[in-house]
C-alpha positions in Angstrom: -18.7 40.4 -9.2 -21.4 38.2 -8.1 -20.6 35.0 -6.4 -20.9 32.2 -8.7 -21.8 29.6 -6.3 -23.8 28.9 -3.5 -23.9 26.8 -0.5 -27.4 24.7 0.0 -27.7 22.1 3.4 -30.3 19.7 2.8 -31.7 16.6 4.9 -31.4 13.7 3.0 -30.2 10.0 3.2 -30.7 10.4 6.7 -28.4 13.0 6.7 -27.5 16.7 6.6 -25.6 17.1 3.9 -24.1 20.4 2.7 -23.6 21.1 -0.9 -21.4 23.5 -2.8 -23.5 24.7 -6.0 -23.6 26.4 -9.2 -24.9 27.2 -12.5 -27.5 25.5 -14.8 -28.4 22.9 -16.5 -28.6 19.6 -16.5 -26.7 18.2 -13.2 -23.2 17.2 -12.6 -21.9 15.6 -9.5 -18.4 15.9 -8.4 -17.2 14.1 -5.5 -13.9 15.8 -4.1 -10.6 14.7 -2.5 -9.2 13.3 1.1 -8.4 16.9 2.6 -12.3 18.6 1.6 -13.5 20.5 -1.4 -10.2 22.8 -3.0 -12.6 25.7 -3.6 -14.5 26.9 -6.3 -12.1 27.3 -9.3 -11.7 28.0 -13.0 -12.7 24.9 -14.0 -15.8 25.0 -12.3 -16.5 28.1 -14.1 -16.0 26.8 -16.9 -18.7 24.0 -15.9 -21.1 26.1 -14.8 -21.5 27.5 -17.8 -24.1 24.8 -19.9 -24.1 22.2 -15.7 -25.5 22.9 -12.5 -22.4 21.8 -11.1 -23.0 20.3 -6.9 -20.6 19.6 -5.1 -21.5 17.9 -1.4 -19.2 17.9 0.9 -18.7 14.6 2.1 -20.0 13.7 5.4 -17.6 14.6 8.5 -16.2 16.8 6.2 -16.3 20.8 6.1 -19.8 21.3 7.4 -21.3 18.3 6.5 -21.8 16.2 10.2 -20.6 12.4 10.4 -22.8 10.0 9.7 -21.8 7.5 12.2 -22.8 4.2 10.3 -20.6 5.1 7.4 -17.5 3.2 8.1 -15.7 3.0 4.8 -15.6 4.2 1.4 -18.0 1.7 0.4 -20.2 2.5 3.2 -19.9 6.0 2.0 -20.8 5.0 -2.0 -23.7 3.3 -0.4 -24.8 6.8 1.1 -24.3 8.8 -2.0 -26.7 5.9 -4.5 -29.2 6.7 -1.8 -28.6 10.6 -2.0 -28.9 10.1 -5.9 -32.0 8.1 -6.0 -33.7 10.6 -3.6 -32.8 13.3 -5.1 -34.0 12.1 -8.5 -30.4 12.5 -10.1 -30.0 8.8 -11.9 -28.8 8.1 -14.0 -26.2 11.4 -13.4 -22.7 12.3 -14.6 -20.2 12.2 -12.4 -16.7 13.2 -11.9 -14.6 12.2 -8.8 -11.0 13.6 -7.6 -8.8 11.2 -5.5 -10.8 10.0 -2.8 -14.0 11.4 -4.7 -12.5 9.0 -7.8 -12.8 5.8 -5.2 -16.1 6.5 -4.0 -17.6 7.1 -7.5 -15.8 3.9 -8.9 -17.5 2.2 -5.5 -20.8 3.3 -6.6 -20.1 2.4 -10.6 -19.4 -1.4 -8.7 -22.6 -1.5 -6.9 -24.7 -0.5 -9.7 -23.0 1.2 -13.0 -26.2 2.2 -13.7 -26.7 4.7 -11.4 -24.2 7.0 -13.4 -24.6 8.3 -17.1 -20.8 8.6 -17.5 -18.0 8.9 -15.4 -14.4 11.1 -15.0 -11.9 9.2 -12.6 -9.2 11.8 -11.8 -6.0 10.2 -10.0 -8.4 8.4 -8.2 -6.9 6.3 -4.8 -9.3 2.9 -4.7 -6.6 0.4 -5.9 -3.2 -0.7 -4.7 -0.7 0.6 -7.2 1.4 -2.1 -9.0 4.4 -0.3 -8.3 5.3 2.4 -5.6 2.7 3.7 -2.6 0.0 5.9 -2.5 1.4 9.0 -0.7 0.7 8.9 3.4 -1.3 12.3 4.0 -0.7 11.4 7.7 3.4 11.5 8.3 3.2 15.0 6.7 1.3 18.1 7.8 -2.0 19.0 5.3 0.0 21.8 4.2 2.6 19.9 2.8 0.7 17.1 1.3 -1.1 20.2 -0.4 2.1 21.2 -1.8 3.3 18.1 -3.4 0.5 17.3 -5.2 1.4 19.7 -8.3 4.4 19.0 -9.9 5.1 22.6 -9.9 3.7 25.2 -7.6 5.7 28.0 -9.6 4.1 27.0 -12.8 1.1 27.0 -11.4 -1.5 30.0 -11.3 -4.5 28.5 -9.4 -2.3 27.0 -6.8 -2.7 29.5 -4.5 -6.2 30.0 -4.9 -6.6 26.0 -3.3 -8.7 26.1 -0.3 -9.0 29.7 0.1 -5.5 30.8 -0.1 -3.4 31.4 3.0 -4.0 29.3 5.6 -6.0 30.2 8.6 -6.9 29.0 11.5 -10.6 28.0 10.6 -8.9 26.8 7.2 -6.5 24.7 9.4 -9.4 23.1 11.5 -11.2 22.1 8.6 -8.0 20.2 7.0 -7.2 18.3 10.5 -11.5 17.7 10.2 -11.1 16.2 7.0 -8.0 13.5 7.8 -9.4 12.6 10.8 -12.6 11.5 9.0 -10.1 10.1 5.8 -8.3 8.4 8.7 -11.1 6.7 10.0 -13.2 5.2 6.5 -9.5 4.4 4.6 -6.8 4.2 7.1 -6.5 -0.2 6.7 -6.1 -0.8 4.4 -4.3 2.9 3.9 -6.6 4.6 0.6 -6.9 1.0 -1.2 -10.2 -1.6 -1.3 -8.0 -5.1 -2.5 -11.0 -6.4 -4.2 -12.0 -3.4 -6.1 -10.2 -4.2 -9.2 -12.3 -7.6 -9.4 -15.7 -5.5 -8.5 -15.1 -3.3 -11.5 -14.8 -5.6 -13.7 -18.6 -5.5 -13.3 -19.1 -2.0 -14.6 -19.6 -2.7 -17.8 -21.8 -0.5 -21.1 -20.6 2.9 -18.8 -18.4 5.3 -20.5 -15.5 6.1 -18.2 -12.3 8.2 -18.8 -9.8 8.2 -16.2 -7.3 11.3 -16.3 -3.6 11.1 -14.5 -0.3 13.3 -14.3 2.6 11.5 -15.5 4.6 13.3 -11.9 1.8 12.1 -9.6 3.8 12.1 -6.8 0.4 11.4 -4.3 -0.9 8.4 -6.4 1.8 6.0 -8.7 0.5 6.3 -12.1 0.9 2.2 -12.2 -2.4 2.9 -10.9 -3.5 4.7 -13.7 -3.2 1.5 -16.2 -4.7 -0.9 -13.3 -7.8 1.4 -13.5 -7.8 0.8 -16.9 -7.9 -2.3 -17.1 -10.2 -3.0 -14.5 -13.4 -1.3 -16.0 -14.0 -2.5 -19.2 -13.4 -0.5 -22.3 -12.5 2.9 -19.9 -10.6 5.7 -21.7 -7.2 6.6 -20.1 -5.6 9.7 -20.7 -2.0 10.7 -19.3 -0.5 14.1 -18.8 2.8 15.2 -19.1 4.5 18.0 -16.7 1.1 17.2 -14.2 1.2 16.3 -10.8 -2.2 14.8 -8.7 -4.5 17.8 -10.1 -4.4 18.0 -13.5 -7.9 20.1 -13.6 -5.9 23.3 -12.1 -2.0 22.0 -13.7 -3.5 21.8 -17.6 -5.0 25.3 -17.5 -3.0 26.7 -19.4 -0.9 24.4 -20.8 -0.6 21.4 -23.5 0.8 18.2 -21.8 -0.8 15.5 -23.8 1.1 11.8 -24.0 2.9 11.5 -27.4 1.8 8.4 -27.4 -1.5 9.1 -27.5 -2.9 9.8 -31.0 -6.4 11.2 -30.6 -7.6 14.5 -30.4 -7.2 15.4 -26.7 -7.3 18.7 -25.0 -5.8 18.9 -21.7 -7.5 20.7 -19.0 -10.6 19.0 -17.4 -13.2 21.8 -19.2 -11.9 21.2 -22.5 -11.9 17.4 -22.0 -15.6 18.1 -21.9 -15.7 19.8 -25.3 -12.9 18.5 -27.7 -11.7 14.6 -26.6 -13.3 11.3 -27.0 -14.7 8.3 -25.2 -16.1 5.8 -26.7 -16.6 8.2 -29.9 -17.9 10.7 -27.8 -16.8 13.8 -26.9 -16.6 14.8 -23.1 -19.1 17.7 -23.6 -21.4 14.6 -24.4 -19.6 12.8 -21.1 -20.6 15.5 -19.1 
């Protein structure tokens, strides 16, 4: 079976910046988490399908080099709103996982009108109300892989994150990708205090922000805080989901009871069958 992806390094920003892409159509950018891109999955597949899905690793991460003036996360939205306007991507759809969820909602602050519309998945960027965002530093990579599914049992993809097995190289690339965590979100640790008030300026984007109800990596008091920081944004909770409901909701229903409208609950489908701001997510994406 051909590969369904491939890798493209490109100078721009300033920058070399390697890119994980595939498929066709009209773009989609998707930012990924603290510990580097998970691998291509079924989700992407799915994506691929009617998107050219691209996927840049961030820089100091996987084979992207450090770009030494980006200090923080909002340094590092700053970098991206320059990749997008040089690459001629704007207004573009975007959907960020975790850390990838901070830098987008960093970008939407600087200028929501960079995006088209935007998926938030467990993003870190705000202190939760209650509890702490999970320490990916007092545990090994491995083990802050490992709780962020609420079941690894249940879970068919799981083993399929970052390659499989770990390996040495795989191992490098993990202790690669905290260092350069650690240095643009170690203080405060994975939080900007003043984004909530920035976001209140992201106003006229459609935004949907997905959670697990068992995020054990981010509190889901976050989840609401999100919420009601950007102005008329969508939130959708999972049940049975941990911190990566894109892989957890494959092949499962999980919905919130409490939440009434038509909702499907892996991220493809979210595309095709739920609603934000009366549109469906294939129109979101």
């Amino acid at each position: 079976m051909a590969q369904e992806w491939k890798e493209v390094t490109a100078k721009v920003a300033g920058a070399e910046l390697t890119c994980i892409q595939g498929g066709s159509g009209k773009p989609l950018l998707v930012l990924h988490e603290e510990i580097g891109h998970p691998g291509w999955l079924r989700w992407h597949s799915e994506l691929a399908r009617s998107r050219t899905v691209i996927i840049p690793q961030h820089p100091g991460f996987g084979k992207s080099p450090r770009v030494e003036w980006v200090r923080n996360v909002r340094d590092l939205a700053g970098f991206y709103a320059r990749v997008i306007r040089e690459m001629k991507w704007s207004p573009v759809d975007v959907i960020g996982f975790s850390l990838g969820g901070w830098i987008a909602a960093e970008m939407a602050a600087c200028d929501a009108k960079q995006f088209r519309k935007m998926v938030l998945v467990a993003p870190t960027g705000i202190r939760p109300p209650q509890g702490d965002i999970c320490d990916m530093f007092v545990v090994t990579a491995r083990a802050y892989v490992d709780v962020s599914v609420n079941s690894i049992e249940n879970n068919p993809e799981f083993a399929k994150l970052y390659g499989g097995e770990q390996t040495p190289e795989q191992f490098e690339e993990w202790e690669d990708a905290r260092a350069e965590t650690a240095r643009i979100a170690w203080q405060p640790y994975m939080f900007n205090p003043s984004l909530p008030n920035l976001l209140e300026n992201v106003v006229d984007l459609p935004t949907m922000i997905i959670w697990g109800k068992q995020d054990k990596v981010v509190p889901i008091s976050a989840s609401h805080a999100f919420n009601e920081s950007i102005p008329g944004s969508d939130l959708v909770l999972l049940d049975n989901c941990g911190h990566r409901p894109e892989i957890e909701q494959t092949l499962r229903g999980g919905v919130s009871p409490s939440d009434t409208r038509p909702r499907s609950t892996n991220v493809e489908d979210l595309f095709d069958h739920g609603h934000l701001h009366g549109a469906t997510p294939r129109n979101l994406v």
